[in-house]
PAMARBA-407381 format. One record per residue (C-alpha): residue in one letter; x, y, z. Coordinates in nm, 2 decimals. Each point is the difference from the previous one (the first is absolute). Example, Ala and Ser with C-alpha at 12.3 -4.5 7.8 and 13.67 -1.06 7.14 Angstrom:
% residues 2
   rest        u        v        w
      A     1.23    -0.45     0.78
      S     0.14     0.34    -0.07
% end
This chain:
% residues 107
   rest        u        v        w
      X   -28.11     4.47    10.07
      X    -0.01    -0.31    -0.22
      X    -0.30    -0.14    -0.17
      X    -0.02    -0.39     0.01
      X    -0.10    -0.19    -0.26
      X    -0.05    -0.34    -0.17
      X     0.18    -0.12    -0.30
      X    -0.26    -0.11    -0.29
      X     0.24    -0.34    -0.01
      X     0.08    -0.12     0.30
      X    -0.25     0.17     0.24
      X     0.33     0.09     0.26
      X    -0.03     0.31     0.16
      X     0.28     0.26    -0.06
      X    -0.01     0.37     0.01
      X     0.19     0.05    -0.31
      X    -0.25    -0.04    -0.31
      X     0.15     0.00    -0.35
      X    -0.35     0.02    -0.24
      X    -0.17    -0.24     0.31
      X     0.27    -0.24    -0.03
      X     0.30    -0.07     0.29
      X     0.32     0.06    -0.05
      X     0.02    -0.34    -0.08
      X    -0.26    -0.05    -0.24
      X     0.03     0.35    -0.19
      X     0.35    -0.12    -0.18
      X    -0.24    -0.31    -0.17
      X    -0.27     0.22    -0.08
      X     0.20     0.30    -0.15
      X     0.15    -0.24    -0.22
      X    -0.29    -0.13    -0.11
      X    -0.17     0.35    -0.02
      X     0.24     0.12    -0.25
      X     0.06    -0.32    -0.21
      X    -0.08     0.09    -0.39
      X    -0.37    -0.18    -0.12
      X     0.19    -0.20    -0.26
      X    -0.12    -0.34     0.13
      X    -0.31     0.04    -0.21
      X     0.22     0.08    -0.31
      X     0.22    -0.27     0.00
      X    -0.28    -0.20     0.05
      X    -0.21     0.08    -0.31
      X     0.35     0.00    -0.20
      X     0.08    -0.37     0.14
      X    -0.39    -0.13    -0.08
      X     0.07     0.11    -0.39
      X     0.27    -0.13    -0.02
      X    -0.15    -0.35     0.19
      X    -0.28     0.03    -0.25
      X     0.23    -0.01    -0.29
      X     0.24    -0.29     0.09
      X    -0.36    -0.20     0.08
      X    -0.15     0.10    -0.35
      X     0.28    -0.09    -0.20
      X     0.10    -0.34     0.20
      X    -0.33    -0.18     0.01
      X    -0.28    -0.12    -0.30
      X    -0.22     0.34     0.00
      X    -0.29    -0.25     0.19
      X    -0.12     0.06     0.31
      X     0.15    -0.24     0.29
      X    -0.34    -0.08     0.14
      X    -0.22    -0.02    -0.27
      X     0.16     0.01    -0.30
      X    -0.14     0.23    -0.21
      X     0.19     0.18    -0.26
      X     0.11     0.33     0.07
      X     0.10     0.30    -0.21
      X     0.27     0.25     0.15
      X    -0.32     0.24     0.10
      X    -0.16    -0.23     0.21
      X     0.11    -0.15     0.24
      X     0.15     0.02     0.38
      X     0.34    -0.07     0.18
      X    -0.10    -0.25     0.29
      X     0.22    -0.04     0.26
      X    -0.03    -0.36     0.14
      X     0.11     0.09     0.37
      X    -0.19     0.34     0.02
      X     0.24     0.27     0.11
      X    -0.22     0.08     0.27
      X     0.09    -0.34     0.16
      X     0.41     0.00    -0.04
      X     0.01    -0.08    -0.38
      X     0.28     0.16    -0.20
      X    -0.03     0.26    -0.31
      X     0.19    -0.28    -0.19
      X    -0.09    -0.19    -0.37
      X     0.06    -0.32     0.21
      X    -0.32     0.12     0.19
      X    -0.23     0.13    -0.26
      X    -0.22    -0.14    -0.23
      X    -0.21     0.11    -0.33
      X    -0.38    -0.01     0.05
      X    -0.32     0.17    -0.13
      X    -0.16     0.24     0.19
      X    -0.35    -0.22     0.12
      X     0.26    -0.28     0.10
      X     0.23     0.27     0.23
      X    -0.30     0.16     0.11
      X    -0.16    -0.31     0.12
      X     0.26    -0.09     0.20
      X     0.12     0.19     0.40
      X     0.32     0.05     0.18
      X    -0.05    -0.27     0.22
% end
């Protein structure tokens, strides 16, 4: 006797169920299951090393307001927020003091 079920992804009912997933679908989600949690890493190496290409290629002044910063205070800005499709690059980044980057929204 087989036990039918529904995949988690594409809601087809099979009777083989890999972790809630079709035969299909389980291939994709295994992969994705057991993919290392280096994302994160790379991403906090790439931002320092954004942050240091920014500080030492523009006046230490912040883009919006133009007050003088010191290398203790003040924020990477990304002009297209990440969160919106803009890319961990220096060509997308910005100096500016924390009220100014706080002020401002992913929008």
């Amino acid at each position: 006797m087989t036990i039918a079920t529904i995949c988690n992804d594409c809601q087809r009912i099979t009777d083989h169920a890999t972790r809630g997933y079709c035969p299909t679908c389980a291939p994709h989600h295994e992969r994705r299951r057991n993919q290392a949690p280096t994302k994160q890493a790379h991403r906090t190496k790439t931002h320092s090393h954004v942050r240091r290409i920014v500080w030492q290629r523009d006046p230490h002044k912040c883009a919006y307001c133009e007050a003088l910063l010191t290398a203790d205070n003040w924020t990477l800005d990304y002009v297209v927020p990440l969160i919106n499709g803009g890319r961990m690059h220096s060509d997308n980044a910005v100096i500016a003091c924390r009220p100014c980057n706080s002020s401002k929204g992913a929008t």
